[in-house]
N, C-alpha and C positions, 0 to 999 in steps of 0.2 A: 234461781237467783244468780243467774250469770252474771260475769265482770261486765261493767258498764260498754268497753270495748268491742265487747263482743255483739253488743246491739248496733252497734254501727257496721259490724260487716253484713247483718241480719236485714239491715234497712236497705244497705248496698244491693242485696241478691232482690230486694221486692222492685231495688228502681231499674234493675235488670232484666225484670219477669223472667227472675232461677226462679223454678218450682220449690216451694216450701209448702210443708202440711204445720201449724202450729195447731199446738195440744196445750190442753192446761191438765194440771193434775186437781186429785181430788182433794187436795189441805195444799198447806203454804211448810215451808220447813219452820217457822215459828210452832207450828200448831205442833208439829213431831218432838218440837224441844220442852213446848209445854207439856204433851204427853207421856212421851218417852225417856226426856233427857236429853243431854249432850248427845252427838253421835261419833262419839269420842275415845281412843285410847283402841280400839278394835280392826282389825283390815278384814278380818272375814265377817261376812255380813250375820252370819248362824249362830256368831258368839256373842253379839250384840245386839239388843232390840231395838234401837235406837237407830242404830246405822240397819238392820235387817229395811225395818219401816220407812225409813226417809231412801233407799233404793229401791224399795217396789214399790211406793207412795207417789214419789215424786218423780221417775226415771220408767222402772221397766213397766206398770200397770197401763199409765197413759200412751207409752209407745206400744205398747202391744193392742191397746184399743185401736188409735188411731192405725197402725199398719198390718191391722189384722188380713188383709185382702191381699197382701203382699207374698209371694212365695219365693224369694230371695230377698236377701239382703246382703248390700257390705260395709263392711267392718273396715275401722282406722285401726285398729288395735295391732301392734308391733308385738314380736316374741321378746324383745329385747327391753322391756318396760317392767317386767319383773319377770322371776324365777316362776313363780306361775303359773306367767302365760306363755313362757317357754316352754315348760315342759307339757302344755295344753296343747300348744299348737305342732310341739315334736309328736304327741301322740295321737292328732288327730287330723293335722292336716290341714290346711288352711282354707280348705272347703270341704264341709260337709254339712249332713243333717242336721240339727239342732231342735228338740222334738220341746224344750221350754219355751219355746220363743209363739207368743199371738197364739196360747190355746195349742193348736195344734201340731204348731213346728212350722220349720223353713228352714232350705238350704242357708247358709252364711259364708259369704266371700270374704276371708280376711285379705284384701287385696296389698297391704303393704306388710302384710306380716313379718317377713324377712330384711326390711330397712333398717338399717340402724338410724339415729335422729339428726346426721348430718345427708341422709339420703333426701329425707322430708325436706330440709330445708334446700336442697340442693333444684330440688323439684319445684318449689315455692319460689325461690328467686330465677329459675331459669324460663318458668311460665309466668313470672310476675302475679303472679297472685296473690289477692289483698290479705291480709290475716291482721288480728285483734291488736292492740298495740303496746298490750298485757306484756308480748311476747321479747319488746324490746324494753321490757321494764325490768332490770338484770341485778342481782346482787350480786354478792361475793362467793354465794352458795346455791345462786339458782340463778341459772342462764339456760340462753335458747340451746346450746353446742352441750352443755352440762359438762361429763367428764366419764371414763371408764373403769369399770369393776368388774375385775374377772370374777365370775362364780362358777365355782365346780367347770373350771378351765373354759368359761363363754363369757367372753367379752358385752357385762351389760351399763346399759346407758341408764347414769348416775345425776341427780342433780339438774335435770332438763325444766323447763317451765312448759307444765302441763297443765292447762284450763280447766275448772271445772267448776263447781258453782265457791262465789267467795265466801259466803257463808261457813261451807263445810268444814271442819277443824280434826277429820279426819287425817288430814297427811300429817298434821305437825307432831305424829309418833316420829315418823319415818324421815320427815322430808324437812331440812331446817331452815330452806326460806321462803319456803310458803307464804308463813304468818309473819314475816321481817318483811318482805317484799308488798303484802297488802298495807303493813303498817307503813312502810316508808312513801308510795306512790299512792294510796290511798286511804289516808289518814281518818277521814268519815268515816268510810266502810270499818277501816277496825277499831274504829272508839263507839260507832255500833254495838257490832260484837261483843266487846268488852263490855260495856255496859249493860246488854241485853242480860250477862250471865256468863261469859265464854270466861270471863277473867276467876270468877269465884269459882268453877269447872276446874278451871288448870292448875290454882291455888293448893284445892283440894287432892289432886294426882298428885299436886309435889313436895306438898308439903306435911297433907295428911293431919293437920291443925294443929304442929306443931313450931309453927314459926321457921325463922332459920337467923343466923350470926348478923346479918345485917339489915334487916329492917323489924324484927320484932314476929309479932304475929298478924297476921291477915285477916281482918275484920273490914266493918262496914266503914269504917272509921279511917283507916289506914288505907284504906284502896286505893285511893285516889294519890295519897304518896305514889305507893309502889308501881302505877302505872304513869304517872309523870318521871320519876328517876330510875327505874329499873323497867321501861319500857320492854327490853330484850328478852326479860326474864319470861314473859309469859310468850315466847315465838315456840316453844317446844315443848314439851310434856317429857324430856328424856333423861 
């Protein structure tokens, strides 16, 4: 369920014959949400079934089928994207073995691991390289440059516009404009959502069916208030 944007750079690489492998997985993230739930309120995948299922469902099963024949791989993944995957990449190195990876294992090249996110784009506008248009879609709380947070005295990058599928309602623990940013530039996409179930989800995290001082309680009845006037209210679960 990538951003719409993202299928235009996907179309770009086929009218350029880039090699691309497309995979489908074995369910749709709908099916995970009917089965499992939200995949919501969690970042490690082991504490939640929800988000465990829809990342090896819809992500790591199909990529490891399709690139099972492969004995490297590299990796976008930055040290500087969270705590982490700093202290993953400080202990392991930005290549090595990976014995989860397609059954058997493969080397993994984290080849920008040490960039911070003005290197990326530094690299993007000096090769002219096309990217989604997601990425100039900027709030107040999520842009492409983001901002810095030192952790345990390491300068990490805060606030970036990182793509992943629109669907997902995992960041909005962590990340406050994920879900302002889909609402503002992509109004279908999150009256989707909301209506799918994502709104009666976050309801329930923050409110607990208790109501709260300004609009009452949150029923089938009222929802439709609360997400016309207190649109904001449901960008975060925090």
């Amino acid at each position: 369920m990538a951003h719409p944007s993202v299928y235009d750079i996907v179309e770009n690489h086929y009218r350029n014959k880039i090699n691309l492998i497309e995979i489908k997985p074995e369910c749709t993230f709908w099916d995970i949400v009917d089965n499992y739930g939200w995949p919501i309120g969690a970042r490690n995948t082991s504490s939640n079934k929800a988000v465990n299922q829809c990342c090896n469902r819809l992500k790591k099963r199909p990529m490891g089928r399709a690139t099972k024949e492969y004995d490297l791989e590299f990796n976008g993944m930055t040290a500087y994207e969270s705590w982490t995957r700093y202290t993953r990449l400080k202990g392991y190195g930005n290549y090595n073995f990976v014995s989860s990876r397609s059954g058997g294992g493969r080397y993994v090249a984290s080849i920008i691991a040490w960039w911070h996110v003005e290197d990326v784009w530094n690299y993007i506008e000096n090769n002219n390289i096309k990217y989604p248009e997601i990425y100039d879609k900027e709030t107040d709380n999520f842009t492409k440059m983001g901002y810095k947070e030192k952790v345990k005295g390491v300068k990490m990058d805060r606030g970036c516009i990182r793509v992943g599928c629109w669907t997902c309602p995992l960041p909005i623990k962590y990340e406050l404009g994920v879900m302002e940013q889909l609402r503002k530039y992509y109004p279908n996409l999150w009256e989707t959502l909301m209506k799918k179930g994502l709104a009666d989800e976050i309801a329930k995290i923050k409110l607990g069916g208790q109501g709260d001082l300004f609009d009452g309680y949150f029923t089938e009845d009222t929802k439709e208030h609360w997400l016309k006037s207190r649109p904001c209210w449901f960008d975060t679960i925090k």
